[in-house]
N, C-alpha and C positions, 0 to 999 in steps of 0.2 A: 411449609417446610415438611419435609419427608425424607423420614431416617429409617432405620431398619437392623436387626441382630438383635436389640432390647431383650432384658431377659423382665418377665412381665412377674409382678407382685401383688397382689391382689388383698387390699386394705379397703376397710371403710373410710369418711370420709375425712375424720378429724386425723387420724393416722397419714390419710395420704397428704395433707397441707403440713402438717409436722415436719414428710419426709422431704418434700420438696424445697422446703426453708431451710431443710438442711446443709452446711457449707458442702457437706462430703457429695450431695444430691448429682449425679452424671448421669444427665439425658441421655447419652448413649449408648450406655448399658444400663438400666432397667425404664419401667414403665410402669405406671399405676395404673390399674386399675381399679372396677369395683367388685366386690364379694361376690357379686350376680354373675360376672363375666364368666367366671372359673369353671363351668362346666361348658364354655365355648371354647375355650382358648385351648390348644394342644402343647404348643409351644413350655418347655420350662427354664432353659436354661439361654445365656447369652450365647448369640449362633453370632460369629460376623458375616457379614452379607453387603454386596455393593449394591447401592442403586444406580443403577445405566443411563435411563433415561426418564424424564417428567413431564407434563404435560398437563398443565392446570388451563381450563376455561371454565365459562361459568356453568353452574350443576353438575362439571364432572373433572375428575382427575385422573390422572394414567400415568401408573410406573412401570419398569421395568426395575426388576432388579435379579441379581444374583448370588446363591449361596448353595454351601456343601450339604446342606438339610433344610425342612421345615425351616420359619425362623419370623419373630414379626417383624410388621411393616407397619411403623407408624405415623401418619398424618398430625401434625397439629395445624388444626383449625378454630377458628374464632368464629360462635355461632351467636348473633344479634338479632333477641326474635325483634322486631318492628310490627308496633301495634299505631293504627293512625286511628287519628283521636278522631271522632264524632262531632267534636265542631265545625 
């Protein structure tokens, strides 16, 4: 899934499960992040923004999107490390 405008929040990590439990919690205007991010991220405020078009295969994704400014783009992904066992 790939959404985009989020306005990005930057908590540790017991703070961001707090906020996400929360009933008020709307994916679609903000984004957790972590403390470390914060001197990546430009972005501060909710931008709306449309995404055009997607294109998910494997090891790679591809959006299109559009908006009046800067704004993020966010992926949620489910990452499963796979470790095979030695027997």
């Amino acid at each position: 899934m790939i959404t985009s405008g989020q306005r990005p929040v930057f908590t540790g990590p017991a703070e961001t499960l707090d906020a996400l439990c929360d009933p008020a919690f709307d994916p679609r205007k903000v984004v957790y992040l972590p403390l470390a991010a914060k001197s990546a991220v430009t972005v501060s405020n909710f931008i709306p923004a449309k995404i055009l078009a997607q294109d998910f295969s494997p090891h790679h994704i591809k959006a299109d999107m559009e908006g009046p400014q800067s704004t993020m783009l966010v992926v949620a992904q489910t990452f499963y490390h796979f470790v095979e066992s030695a027997n």
